[in-house]
TORLO-973121 format. One record per atom (N, C-alpha, C): y, x, z. Coordinates in pm, whole numbers, padded with zeros to 5 digits, always signed. Layout:
BEGIN
YXZ/...
This chain:
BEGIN
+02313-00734+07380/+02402-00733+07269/+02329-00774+07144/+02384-00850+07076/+02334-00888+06937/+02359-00803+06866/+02259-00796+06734/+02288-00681+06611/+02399-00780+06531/+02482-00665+06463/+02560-00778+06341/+02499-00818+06225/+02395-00741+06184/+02281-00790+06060/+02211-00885+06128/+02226-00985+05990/+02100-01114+06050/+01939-01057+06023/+01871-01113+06103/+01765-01121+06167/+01652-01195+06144/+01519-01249+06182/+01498-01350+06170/+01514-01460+06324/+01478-01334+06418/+01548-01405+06543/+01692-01439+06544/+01800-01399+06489/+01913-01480+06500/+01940-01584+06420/+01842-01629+06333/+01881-01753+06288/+01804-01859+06355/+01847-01955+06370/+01850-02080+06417/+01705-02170+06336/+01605-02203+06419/+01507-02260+06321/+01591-02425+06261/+01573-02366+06137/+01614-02479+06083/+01539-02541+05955/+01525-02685+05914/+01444-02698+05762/+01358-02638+05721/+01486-02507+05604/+01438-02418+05522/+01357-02314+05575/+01360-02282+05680/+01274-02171+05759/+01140-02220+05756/+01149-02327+05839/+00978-02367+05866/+00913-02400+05736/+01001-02463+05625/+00879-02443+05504/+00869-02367+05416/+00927-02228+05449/+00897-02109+05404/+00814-02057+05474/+00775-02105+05608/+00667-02017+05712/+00526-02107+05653/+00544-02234+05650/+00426-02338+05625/+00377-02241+05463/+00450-02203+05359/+00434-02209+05247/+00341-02074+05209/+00403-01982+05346/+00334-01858+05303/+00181-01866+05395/+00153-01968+05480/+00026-02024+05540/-00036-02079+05422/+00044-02148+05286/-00034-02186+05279/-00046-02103+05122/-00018-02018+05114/-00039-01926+04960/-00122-01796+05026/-00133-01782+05154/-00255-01702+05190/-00407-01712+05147/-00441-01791+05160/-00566-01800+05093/-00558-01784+04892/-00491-01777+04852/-00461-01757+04738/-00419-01643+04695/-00396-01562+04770/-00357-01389+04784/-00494-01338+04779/-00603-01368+04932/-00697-01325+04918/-00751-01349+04803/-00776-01487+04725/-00885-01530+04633/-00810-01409+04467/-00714-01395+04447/-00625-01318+04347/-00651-01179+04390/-00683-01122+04489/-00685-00976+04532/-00831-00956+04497/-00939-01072+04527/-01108-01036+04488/-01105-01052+04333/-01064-01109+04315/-01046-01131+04159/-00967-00988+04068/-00899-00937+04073/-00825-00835+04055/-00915-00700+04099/-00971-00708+04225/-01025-00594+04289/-01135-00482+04159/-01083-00377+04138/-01143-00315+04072/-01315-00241+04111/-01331-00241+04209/-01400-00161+04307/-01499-00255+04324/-01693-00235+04321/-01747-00285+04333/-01783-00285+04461/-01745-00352+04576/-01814-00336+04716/-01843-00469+04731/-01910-00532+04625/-01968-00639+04655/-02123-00642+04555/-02231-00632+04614/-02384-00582+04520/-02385-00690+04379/-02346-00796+04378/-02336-00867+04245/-02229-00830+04145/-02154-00764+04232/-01986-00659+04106/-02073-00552+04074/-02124-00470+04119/-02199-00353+04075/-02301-00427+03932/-02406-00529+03990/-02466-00529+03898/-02378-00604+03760/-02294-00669+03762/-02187-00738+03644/-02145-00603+03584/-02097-00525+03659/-02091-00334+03590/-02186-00310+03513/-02293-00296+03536/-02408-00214+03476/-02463-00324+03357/-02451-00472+03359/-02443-00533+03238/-02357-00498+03123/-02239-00471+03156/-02138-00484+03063/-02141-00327+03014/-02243-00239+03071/-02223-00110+02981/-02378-00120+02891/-02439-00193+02914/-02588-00227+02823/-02502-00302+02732/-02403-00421+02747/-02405-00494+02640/-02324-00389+02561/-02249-00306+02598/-02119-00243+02500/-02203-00128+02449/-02337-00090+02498/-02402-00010+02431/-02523-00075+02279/-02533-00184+02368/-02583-00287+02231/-02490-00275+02110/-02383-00383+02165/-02279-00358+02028/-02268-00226+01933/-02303-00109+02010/-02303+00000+01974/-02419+00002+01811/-02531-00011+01874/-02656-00006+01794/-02655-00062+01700/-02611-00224+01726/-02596-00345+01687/-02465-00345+01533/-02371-00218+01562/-02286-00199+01490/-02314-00089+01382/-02372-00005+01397/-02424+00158+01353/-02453+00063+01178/-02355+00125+01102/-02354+00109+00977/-02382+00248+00907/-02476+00219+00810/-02523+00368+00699/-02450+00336+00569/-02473+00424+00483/-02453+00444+00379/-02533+00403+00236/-02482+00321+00167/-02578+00230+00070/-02536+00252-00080/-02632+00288-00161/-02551+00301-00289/-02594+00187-00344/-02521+00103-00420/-02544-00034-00434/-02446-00038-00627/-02540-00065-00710/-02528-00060-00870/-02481-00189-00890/-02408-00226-00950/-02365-00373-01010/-02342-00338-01158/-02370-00470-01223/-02307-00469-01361/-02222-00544-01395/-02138-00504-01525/-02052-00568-01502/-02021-00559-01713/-01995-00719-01705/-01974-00738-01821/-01781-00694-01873/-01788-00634-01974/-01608-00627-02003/-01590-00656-02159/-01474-00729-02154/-01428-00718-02299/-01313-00663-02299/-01292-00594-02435/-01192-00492-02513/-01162-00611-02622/-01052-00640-02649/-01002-00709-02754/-00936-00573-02833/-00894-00576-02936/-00855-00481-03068/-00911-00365-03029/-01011-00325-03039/-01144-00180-03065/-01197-00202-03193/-01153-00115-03282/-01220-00128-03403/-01341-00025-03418/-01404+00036-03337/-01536+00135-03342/-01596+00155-03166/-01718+00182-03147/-01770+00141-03069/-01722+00224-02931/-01694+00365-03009/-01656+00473-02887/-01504+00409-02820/-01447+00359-02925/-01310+00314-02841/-01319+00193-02750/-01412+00093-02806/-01436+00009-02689/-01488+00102-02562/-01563+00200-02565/-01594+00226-02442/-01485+00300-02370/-01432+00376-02432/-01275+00437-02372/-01214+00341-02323/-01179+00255-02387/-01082+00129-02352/-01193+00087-02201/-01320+00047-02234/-01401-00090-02110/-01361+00036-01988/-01426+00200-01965/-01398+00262-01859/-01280+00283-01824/-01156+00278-01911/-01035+00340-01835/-01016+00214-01757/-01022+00081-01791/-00959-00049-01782/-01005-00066-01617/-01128-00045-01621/-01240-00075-01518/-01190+00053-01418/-01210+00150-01477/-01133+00237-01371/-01015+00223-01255/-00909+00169-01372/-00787+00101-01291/-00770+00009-01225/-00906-00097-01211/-00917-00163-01144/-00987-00135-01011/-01094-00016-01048/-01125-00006-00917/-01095+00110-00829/-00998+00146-00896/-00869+00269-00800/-00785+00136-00734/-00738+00080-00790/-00629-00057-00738/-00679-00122-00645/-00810-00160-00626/-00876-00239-00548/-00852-00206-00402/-00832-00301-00293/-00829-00259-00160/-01000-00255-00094/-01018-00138-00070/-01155-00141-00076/-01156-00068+00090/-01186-00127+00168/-01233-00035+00326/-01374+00012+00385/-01486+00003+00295/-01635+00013+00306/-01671+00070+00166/-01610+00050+00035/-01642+00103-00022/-01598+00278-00035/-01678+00380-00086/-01591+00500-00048/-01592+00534-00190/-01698+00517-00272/-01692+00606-00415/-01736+00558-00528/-01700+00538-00648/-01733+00419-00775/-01780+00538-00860/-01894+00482-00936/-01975+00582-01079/-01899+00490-01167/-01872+00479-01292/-01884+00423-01385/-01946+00445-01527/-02063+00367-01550/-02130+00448-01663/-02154+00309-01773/-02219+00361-01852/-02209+00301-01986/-02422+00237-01951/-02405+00043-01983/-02537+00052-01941/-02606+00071-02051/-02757+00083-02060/-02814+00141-02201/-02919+00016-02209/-02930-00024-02305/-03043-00075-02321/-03160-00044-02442/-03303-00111-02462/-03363-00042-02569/-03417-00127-02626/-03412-00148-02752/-03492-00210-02873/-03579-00272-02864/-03607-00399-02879/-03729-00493-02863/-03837-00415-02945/-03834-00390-03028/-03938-00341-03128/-03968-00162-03134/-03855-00104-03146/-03898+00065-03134/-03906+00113-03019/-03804+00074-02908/-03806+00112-02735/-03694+00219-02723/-03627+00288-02841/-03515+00349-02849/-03396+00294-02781/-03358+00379-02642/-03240+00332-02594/-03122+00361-02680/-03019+00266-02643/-02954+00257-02707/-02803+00232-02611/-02651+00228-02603/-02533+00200-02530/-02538+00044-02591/-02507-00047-02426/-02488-00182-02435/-02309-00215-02484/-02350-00189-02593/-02153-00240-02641/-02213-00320-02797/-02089-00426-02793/-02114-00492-02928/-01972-00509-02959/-01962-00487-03138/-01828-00516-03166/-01810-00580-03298/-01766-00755-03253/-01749-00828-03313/-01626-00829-03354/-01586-00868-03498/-01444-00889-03557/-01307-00812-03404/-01352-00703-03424/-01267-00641-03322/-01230-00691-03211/-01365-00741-03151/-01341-00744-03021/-01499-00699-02929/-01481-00629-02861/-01640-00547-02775/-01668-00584-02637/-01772-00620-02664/-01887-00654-02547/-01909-00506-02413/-01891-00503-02322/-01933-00361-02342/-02018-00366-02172/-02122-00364-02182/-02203-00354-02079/-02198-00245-01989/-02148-00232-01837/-02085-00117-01751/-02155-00127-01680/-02235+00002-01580/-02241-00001-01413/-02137+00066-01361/-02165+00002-01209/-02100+00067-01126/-02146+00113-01044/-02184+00233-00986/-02243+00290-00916/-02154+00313-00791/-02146+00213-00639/-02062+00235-00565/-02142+00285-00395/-02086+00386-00321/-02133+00426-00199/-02091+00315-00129/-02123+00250-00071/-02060+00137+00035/-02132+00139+00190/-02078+00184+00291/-02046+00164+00435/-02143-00005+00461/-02268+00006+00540/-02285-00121+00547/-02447-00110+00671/-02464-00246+00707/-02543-00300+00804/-02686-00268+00716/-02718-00366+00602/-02838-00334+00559/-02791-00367+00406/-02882-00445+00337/-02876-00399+00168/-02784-00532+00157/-02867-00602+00214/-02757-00748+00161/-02654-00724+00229/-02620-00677+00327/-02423-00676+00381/-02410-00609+00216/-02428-00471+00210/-02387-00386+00139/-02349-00431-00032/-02467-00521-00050/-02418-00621-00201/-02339-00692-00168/-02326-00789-00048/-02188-00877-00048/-02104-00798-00017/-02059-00666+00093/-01940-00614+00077/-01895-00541-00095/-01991-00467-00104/-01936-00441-00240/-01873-00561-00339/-01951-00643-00378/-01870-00777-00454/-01763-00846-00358/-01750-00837-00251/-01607-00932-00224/-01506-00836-00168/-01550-00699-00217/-01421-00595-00172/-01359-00539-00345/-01460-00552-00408/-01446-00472-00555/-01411-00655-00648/-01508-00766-00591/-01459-00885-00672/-01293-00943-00700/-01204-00882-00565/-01058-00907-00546/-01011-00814-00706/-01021-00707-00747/-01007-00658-00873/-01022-00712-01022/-01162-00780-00994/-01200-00840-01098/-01171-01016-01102/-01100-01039-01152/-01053-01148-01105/-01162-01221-01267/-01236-01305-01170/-01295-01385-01328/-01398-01338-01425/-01437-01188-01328/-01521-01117-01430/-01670-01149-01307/-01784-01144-01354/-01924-01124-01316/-01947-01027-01238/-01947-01015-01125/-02027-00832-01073/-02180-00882-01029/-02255-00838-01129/-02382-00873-01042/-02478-00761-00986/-02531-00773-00895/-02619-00634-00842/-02733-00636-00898/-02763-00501-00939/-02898-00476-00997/-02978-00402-00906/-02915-00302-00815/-03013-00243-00684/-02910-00206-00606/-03015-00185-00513/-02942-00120-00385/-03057-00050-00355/-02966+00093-00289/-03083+00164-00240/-03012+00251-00165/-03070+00281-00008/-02991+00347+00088/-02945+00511+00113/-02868+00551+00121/-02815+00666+00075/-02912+00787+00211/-02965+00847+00147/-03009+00980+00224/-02885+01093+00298/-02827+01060+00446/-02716+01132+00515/-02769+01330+00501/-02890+01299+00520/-02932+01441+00547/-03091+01443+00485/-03078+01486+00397/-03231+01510+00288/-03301+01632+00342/-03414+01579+00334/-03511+01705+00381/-03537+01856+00311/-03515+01958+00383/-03533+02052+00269/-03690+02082+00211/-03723+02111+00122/-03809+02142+00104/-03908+02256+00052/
């Protein structure tokens, strides 16, 4: 008795059959080569060792990546237009500068000083605040004292200027030091 569900014995070899039988002869070898390829499991001694490379290199990257902490000083020239006395130019140069570098998109930098730079007298050596105020308008000489996230001193001066330079659009940041931040100071 025949079943009433078809089969592959009740159909009739015809055409479409045989080059669906030829087709899966011939996508066999392509199963295997996709299954070694895919195969997660090293049971082959050259997969093991391709393993044990790829956790040296991702431990390199590791080392290779290990960023410290850099305090890195820039100066920075500002003008105050209408300051008629010297203290208000400096109110005016820090708040201004301030708001710029709260605004700034900064992802390495973590923390900004802003101080007033000093300089001293060719002739007596008396320091003195770098601000000048011409027909009401002031010069006013700033650092910035910023913590910046970084590889070594030079990452740490170029990240600071092209993360804090987007702020200053047109203004000078130039570095005067860098010097690497102590995570854990010795007691003494």
């Amino acid at each position: 008795m025949m079943p009433s569900y078809p089969t592959p014995a009740n159909y009739a070899p015809h055409r479409g059959v045989t080059l669906l039988r030829r087709d899966a002869q011939r996508m066999a070898p392509m199963h295997r080569f996709l299954s070694d390829i895919y195969d997660t499991e090293p049971d082959r001694p050259d997969e093991a060792d391709d393993n044990a490379d790829r956790s040296a290199v991702s431990s390199a990257r590791q080392t290779m990546s290990r960023s410290e902490q850099y305090w890195v000083t820039l100066s920075v020239p500002w003008l105050v237009r209408g300051a008629h006395a010297i203290q208000d130019a400096i109110n005016i140069a820090v708040s201004e500068v301030g708001t710029r570098v709260s605004e700034a998109d900064t992802t390495h930098v973590d923390h900004c000083d802003i101080s007033i730079q000093t300089i001293s007298c060719t002739t007596c050596g008396t320091p003195m605040e770098a601000v000048l105020v011409v027909a009401e308008t002031a010069l006013v000489g700033l650092t910035l004292e910023c913590a910046v996230t970084a590889q070594s001193t030079e990452d740490a001066e170029q990240t600071s200027r092209r993360e804090l330079g987007t702020a200053f659009d047109g203004t000078p940041l130039v570095p005067v030091g860098t010097v690497r931040a102590d995570l854990h100071p010795e007691e003494e």
